[in-house]
N, C-alpha and C positions, 0 to 999 in steps of 0.2 A: 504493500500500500504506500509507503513512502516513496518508492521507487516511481507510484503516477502520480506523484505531491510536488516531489521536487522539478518535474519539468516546468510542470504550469507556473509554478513560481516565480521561474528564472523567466517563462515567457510574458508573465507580468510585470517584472524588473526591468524586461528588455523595451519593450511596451511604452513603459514610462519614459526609460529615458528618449528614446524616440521621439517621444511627444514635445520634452524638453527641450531636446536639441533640433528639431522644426519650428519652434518658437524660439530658442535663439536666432537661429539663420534667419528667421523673418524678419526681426529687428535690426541683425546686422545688415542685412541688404535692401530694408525698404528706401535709404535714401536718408536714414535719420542723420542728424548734424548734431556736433558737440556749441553749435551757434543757433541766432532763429536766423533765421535771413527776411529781413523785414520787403516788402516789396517794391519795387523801384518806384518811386512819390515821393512828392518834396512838399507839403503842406505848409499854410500859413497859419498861423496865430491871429483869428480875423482881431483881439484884443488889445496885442501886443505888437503885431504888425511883427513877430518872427518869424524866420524861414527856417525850418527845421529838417535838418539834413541827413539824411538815414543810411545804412551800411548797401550802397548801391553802385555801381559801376558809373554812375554818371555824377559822383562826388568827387573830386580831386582835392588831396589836402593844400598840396603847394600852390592850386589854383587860390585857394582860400584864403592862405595866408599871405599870398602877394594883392589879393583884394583889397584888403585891411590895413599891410605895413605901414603905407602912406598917409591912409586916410584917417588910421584909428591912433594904429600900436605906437608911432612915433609921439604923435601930440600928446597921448596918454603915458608916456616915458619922458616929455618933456616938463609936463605941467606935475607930474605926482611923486619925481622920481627925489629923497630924500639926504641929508648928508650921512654921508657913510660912517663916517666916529659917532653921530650923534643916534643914527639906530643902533650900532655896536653897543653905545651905553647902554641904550635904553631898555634894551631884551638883556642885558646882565645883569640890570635892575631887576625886571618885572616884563617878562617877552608878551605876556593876553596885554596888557596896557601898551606898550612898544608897537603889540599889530592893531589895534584898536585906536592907534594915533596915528600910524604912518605904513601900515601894512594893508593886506586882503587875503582873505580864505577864501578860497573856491569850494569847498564845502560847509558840511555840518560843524556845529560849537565842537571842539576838540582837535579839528584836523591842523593841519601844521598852516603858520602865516608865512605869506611870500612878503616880500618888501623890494619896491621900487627904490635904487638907489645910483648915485652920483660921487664922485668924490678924487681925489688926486691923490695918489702915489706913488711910490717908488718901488721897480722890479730888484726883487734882490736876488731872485734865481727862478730857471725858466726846468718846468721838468718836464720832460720827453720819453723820458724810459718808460712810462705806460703811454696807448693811443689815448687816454682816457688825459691830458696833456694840463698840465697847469702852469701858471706863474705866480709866485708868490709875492706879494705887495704890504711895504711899510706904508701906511700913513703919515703924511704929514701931521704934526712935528715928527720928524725921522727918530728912529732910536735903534735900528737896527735889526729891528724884529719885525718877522712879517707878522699882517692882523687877519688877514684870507688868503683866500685864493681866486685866480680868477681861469675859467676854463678855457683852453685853447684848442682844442681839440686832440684829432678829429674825429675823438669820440667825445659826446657832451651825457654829461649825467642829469638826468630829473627831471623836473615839467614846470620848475618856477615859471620859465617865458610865457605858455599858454595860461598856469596858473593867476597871475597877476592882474590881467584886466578884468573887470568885470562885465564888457560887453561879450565875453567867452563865458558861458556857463555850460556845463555837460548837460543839465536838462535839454539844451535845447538842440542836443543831439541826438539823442535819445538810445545811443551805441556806446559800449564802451569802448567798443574796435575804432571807429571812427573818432574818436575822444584821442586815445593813441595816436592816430595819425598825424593828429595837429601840433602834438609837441613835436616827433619825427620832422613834419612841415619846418615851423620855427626854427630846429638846429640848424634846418638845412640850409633854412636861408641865414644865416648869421654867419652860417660854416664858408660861404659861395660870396659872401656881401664884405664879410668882416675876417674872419680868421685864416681864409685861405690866401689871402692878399697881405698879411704883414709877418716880417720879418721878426721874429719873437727872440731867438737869440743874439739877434743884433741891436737889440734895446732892453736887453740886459744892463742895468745901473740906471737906467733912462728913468725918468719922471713919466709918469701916464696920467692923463685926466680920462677917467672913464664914466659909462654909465651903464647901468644892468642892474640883473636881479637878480634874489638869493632866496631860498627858503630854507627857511631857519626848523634845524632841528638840533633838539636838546642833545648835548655833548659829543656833537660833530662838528668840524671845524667850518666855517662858513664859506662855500662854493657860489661864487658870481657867476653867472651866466651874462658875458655881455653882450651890450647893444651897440656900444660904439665907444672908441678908445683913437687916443691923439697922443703919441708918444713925440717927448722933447727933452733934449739935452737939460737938467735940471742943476739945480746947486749938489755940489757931491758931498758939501762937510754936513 
């Protein structure tokens, strides 16, 4: 009697998994995505008068971000961008009051603040031994010590560029894939406009008037990301 138990068994075992493994393969091959793919449409905000732009082949980042340079990101880096020792302080003070006077969050209470910034110093060494490339800068009054860094490429880290304005909000993207692209966009143009056009070892000791942006994170050394830099033969003592 065991001997007609155990076939039927195993052909119940065999059975099941069968069924199992025809529902996996249906999954894996119906076409599913580890993404949604939202459909190609660009909707307005009849309220707000925004255009909101969705993960579609007929959105270009670099299209977007050369829309804007001119018209937004420059005048908004001219009129808000702050003195560099004087946010330095002021987040060594108290960084929520620091971004709350002179900074912007692109998200929710907690997330880390960007700061608009401007300010003149001096190169005291240009490092290149990572692509991830920086320069290190004393402030004026000099003392020998650098106070940042500023990125040179031509690899640039973080999203302070896209973070900083407020006319950028991720809401009105409604992707995070496409939210991505636009910091990607902004290196690139900085990489093509500003970093791939100067000479960084050869203004090593130079004085630099710069302007850019940094997002400030607790007990990491502060990364400029800039926007534009005028290097000049300075006082050396």
């Amino acid at each position: 009697m065991n001997k007609m138990i155990e076939p039927i068994c195993i052909r119940k075992v065999n059975r099941t998994l069968f069924i199992v493994l025809c529902l996996f393969s249906a999954i894996l091959f119906s076409g599913c995505k580890l993404y949604t793919v939202v459909p190609n449409d660009k909707t307005k905000d009849s309220q707000q008068g925004t255009v909101f732009y969705f993960q579609d082949e007929n959105f270009d980042a670099n299209q977007f971000v050369d829309s804007v340079w001119d018209s937004k990101v420059i005048p908004a880096i001219n009129q808000k961008a702050s003195d560099m020792s004087i946010v330095i302080q002021a987040t060594k003070t108290d960084v929520d009051e620091a971004g709350k006077k002179y900074g912007i969050r692109s998200a929710q209470e907690g997330s880390p603040w960007n700061f608009i910034v401007k300010g003149k110093g001096r190169v005291l060494n240009v490092n290149t031994e990572s692509r991830a490339g920086t320069i290190d800068i004393d402030l004026a009054p000099y003392d020998g010590k650098a106070d940042f860094k500023i990125q040179i490429g031509p690899v640039i880290k973080g999203t302070a560029v896209r973070d900083s304005f407020d006319f950028i909000k991720y809401d009105d993207f409604k992707n995070q894939m496409v939210f991505a692209e636009l910091s990607n966009a902004f290196h690139k143009k900085i990489a093509s406009n500003l970093l791939a056009k100067t000479d960084f070892l050869g203004n090593k000791g130079k004085e630099v008037n710069f302007i850019g942006v940094f997002t400030f994170m607790p007990s990491q050394e502060i990364l400029v990301t800039p926007i534009s830099m005028e290097f000049k033969d300075g006082d050396k003592s």
